[in-house]
C-alpha positions in Angstrom: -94.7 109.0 -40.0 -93.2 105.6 -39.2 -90.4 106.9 -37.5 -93.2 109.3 -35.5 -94.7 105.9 -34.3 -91.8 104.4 -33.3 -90.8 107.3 -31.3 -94.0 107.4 -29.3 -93.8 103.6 -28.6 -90.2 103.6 -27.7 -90.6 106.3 -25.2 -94.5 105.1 -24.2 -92.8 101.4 -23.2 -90.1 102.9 -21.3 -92.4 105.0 -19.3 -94.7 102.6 -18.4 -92.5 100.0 -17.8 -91.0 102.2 -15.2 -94.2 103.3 -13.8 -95.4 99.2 -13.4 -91.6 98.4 -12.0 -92.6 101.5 -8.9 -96.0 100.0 -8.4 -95.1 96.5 -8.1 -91.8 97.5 -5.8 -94.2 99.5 -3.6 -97.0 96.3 -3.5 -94.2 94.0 -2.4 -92.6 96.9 0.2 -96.5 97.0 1.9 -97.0 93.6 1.6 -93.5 92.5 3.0 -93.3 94.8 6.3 -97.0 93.7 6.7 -96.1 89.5 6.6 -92.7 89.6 7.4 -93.2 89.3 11.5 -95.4 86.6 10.5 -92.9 84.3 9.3 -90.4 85.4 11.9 -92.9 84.2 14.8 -93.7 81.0 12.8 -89.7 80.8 13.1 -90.0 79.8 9.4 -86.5 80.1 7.5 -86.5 83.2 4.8 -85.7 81.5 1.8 -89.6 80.3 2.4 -90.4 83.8 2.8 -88.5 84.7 -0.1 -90.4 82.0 -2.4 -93.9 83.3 -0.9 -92.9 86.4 -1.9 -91.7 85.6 -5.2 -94.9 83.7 -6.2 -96.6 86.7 -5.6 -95.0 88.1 -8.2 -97.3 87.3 -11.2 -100.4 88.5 -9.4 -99.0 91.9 -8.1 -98.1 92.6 -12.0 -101.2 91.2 -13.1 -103.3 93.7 -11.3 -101.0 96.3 -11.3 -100.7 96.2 -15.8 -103.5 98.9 -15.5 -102.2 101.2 -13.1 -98.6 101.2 -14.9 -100.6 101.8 -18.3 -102.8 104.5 -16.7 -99.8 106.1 -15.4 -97.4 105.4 -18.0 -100.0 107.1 -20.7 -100.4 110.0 -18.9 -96.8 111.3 -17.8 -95.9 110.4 -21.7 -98.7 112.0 -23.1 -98.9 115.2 -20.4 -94.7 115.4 -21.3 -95.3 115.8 -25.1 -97.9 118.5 -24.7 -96.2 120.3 -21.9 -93.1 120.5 -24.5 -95.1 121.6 -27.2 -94.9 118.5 -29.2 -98.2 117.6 -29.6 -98.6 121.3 -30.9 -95.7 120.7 -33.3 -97.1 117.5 -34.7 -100.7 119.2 -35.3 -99.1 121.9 -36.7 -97.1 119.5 -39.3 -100.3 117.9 -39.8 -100.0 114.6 -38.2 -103.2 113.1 -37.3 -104.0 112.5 -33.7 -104.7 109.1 -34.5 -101.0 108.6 -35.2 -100.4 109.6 -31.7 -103.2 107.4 -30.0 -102.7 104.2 -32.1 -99.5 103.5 -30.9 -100.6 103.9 -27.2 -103.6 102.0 -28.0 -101.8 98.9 -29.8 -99.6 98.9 -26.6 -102.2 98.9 -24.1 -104.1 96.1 -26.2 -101.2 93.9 -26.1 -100.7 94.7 -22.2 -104.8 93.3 -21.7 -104.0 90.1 -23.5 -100.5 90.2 -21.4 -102.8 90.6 -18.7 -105.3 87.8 -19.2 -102.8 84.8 -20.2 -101.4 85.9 -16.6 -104.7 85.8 -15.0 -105.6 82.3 -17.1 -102.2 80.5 -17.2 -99.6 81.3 -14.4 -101.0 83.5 -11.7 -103.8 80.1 -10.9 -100.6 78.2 -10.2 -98.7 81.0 -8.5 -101.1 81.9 -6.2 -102.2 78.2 -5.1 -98.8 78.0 -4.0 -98.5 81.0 -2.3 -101.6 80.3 -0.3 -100.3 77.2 0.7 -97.0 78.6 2.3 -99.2 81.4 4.0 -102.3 79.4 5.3 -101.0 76.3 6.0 -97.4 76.5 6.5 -97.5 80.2 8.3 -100.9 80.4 9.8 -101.3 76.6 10.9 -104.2 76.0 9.0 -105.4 72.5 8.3 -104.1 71.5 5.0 -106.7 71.3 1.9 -106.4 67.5 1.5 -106.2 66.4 -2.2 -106.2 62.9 -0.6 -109.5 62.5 1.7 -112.0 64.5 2.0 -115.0 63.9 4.9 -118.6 64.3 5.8 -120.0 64.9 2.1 -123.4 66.1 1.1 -124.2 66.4 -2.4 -127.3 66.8 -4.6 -127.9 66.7 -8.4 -131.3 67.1 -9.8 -133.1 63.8 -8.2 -130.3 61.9 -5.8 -129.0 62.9 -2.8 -125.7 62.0 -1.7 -123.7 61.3 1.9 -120.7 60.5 1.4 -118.2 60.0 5.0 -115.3 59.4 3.6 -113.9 60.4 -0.1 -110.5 59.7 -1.6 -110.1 62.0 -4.9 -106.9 60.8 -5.9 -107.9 57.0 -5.8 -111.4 58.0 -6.7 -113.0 56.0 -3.4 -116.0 56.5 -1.6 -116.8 55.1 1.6 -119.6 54.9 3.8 -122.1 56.0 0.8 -125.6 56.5 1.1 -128.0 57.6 -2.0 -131.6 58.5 -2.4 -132.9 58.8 -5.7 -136.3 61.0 -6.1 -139.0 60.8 -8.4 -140.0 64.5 -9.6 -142.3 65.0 -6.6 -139.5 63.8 -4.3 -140.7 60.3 -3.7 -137.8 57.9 -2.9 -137.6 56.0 -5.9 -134.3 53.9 -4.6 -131.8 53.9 -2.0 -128.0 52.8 -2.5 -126.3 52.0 0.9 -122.7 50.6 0.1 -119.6 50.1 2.9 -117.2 51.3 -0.2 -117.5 52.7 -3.8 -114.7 52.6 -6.7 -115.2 54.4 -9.9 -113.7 52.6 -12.8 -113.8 54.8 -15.3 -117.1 54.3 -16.6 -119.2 53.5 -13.7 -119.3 53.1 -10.3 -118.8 49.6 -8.2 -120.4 49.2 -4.5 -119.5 46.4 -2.3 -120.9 45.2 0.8 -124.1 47.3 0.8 -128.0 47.1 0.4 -130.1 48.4 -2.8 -133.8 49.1 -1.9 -136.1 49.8 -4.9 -139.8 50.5 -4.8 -141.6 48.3 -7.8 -144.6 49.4 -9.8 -147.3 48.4 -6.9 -145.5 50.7 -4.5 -143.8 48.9 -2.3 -140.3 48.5 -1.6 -137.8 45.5 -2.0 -134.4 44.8 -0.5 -131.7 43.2 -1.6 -128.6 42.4 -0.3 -125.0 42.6 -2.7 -121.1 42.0 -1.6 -120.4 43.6 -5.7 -122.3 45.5 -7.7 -122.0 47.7 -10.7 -124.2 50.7 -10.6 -124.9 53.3 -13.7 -124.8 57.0 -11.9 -124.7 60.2 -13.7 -122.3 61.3 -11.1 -118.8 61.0 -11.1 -115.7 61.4 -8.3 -114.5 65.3 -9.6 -118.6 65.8 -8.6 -118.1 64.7 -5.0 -115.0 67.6 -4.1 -115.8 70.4 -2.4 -114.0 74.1 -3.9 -110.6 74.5 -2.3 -109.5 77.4 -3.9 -110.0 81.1 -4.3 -111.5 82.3 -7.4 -107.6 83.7 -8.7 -106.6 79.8 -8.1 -108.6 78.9 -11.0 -108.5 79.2 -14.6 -111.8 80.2 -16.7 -112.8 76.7 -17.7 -112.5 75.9 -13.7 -114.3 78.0 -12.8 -117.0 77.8 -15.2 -117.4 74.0 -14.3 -118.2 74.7 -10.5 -120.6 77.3 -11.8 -122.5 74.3 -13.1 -121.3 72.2 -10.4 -123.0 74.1 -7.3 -125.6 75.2 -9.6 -126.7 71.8 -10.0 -126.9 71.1 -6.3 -129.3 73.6 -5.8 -127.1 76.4 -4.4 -126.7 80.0 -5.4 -124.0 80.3 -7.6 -124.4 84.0 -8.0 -120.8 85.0 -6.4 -118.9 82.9 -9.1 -120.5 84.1 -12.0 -119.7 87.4 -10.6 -116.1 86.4 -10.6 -115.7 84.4 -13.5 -117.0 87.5 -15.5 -114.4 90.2 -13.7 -111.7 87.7 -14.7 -112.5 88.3 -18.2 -113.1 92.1 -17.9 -110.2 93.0 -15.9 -107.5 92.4 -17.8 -109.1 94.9 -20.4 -109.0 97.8 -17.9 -105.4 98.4 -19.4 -107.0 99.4 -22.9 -109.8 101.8 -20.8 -106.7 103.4 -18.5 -104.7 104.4 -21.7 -108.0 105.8 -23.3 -108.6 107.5 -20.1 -104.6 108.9 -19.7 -105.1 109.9 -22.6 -108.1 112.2 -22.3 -107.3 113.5 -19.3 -103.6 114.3 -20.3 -104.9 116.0 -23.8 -108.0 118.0 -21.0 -104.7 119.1 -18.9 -102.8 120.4 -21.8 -99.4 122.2 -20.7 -100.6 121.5 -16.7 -99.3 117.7 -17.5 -96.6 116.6 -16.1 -94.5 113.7 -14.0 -96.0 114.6 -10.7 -99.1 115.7 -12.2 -99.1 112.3 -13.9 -98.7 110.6 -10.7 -101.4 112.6 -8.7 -103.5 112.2 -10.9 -103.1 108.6 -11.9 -103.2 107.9 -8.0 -106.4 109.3 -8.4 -107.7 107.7 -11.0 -107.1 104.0 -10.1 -108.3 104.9 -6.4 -111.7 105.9 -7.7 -111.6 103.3 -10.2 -110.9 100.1 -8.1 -114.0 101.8 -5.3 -116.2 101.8 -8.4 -114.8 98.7 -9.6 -115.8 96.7 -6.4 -118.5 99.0 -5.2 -120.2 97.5 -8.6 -119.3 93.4 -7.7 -120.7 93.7 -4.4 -123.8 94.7 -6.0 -123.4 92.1 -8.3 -123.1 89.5 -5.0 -125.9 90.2 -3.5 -128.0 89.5 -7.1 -129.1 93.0 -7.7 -127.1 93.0 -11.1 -126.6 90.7 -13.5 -122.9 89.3 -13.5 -122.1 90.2 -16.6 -123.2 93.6 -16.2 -121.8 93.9 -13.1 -118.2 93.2 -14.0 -117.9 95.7 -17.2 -119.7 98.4 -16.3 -116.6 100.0 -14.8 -115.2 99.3 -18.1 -117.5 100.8 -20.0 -118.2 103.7 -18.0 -114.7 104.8 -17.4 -114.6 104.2 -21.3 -116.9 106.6 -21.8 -116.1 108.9 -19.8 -112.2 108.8 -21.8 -113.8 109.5 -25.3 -115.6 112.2 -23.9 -112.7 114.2 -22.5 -110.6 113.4 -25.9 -113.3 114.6 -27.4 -114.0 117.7 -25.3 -109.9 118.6 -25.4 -110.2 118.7 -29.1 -111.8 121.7 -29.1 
């Protein structure tokens, strides 16, 4: 049985590392002929356009693991029953779960293969490549890390503008704050020429603090130093530079909260921070679906077969996929929802034809 297993993971690997190697060639073919005349006019030299395209690298395989799995499972699968091995090994008595586990314990590796890409190297990989084609090909104004201008920011009861802030050096200048009461009365104001963050709280020179005591008026009072205990700190101040496949989970969670805070709809990331947990498990549904469909086709399985139909497959599968997120944009579905039910759907759908080519 063992050496059954190893037979059917040996040749499983093989195929689908094949099938991955053709799609990612033919992403970076596309991709090349459809950028290349890009750098050319930006008379940029090609060992640049060799590193954009290099970076690009992790991503392509990232979102291509599923269609090399989907692929991969089907031509191996549609091979041994076109040769009458799958008869053979029914016939010997082997279980059909000692042909699926194998392909199952693959695909499962190739999700979590899939998700440390999508949480650990493709964030930094794609930043990069961003860079070199916004800025450095398009002429785009660079995303400063240094200064960043004209700031308005709101947490639950203060309100924030901010002209000038300095992230790296953790600076603010020309600040003004209004801090509200529940019904929105101005409890304070904070006018300050410059803030520093020291760590723990936040130091304002050369500015005014108006407070209104308990009889409702207001007082003012002048400072050239003052130390002022805010909730908010510098990382609250920077605006999102990056597209959700910069960012790992736990970044992307925190500007959930972030914008959620300030009162905006944070709907979009949700969205997107659940589809970069369920994607990477679209591997394990493509091998349960290759595997249903190559067990429904029986002999009619095949190479080209196999590629028809995986074409197929992923095409309906990525419409359905994003067809699904845009419904989740808009608020009509709930996020988490709306990024597995491709998942679970397509899942279904794979037991079922096992099930149904069983008898």
């Amino acid at each position: 049985m063992r050496v059954i297993s190893r037979y059917i993971i040996s040749e499983l690997i093989k195929i689908i590392a094949l099938c991955l190697g053709v799609v990612i060639a033919l992403y970076l073919v596309i991709d090349f002929f459809e950028r290349i005349d890009d750098f050319l006019e930006a008379k940029l030299p090609l060992s640049l356009a060799l590193q954009y395209f290099l970076l690009k690298l992790p991503l392509i395989a990232q979102q291509g693991i599923p269609m090399g799995v989907l692929m991969g499972t089907l031509i191996s699968v549609g091979l041994m029953a076109r040769s009458n091995e799958l008869l053979a090994l029914k016939a010997g008595g082997v279980s059909p779960a000692l042909v699926v586990g194998p392909i199952l314990t693959i695909a499962l590796f190739l999700s979590l293969t899939d998700f440390t890409l999508a949480e650990y190297v493709v964030p930094l990989t794609s930043s990069r490549a961003n860079y070199i084609w916004n800025v450095q090909v398009r002429n785009r104004p660079v995303p400063s890390s240094f200064f960043q201008e004209k700031i308005w920011y709101k947490s639950d009861q203060a309100l924030y503008n901010i002209r000038v802030l300095h992230p790296k050096r953790q600076v603010l200048e020309g600040v003004t704050i209004h801090m509200f009461d529940r019904s929105f009365h101005v409890l304070k104001r904070i006018e300050a020429r410059r803030g520093e963050w020291d760590g723990q709280t936040w130091i304002f020179s050369d500015g005014i603090f108006i407070n209104r005591t308990a009889d409702g008026r207001y007082s003012m009072e002048r400072f050239q130093r003052r130390r002022f205990q805010l909730k908010e700190r510098p990382q609250d101040f920077q605006h999102l530079e990056k597209a959700p496949e910069e960012m790992t989970l736990g970044e992307l969670s925190r500007y959930v909260v972030k914008i959620k805070s300030e009162g905006y709809d944070a709907t979009r990331y949700q969205v997107d921070f659940h589809a970069k947990i369920a994607f990477p498990f679209t591997s394990f549904v493509m091998a349960l679906l290759g595997i249903g469909v190559a067990l429904y086709q029986g002999k009619h399985g095949g190479i080209a077969v196999g590629v028809a139909v995986s074409v197929a497959l992923a095409f309906i599968y990525l419409l359905v996929f994003q067809f699904v997120l845009r419904i989740g944009y808009t608020g009509n579905l709930q996020p988490l929802l709306a990024a597995w039910i491709p998942n679970v759907f397509f899942g279904i759908a794979s037991i079922f034809l096992f099930v149904h080519a069983r008898h």
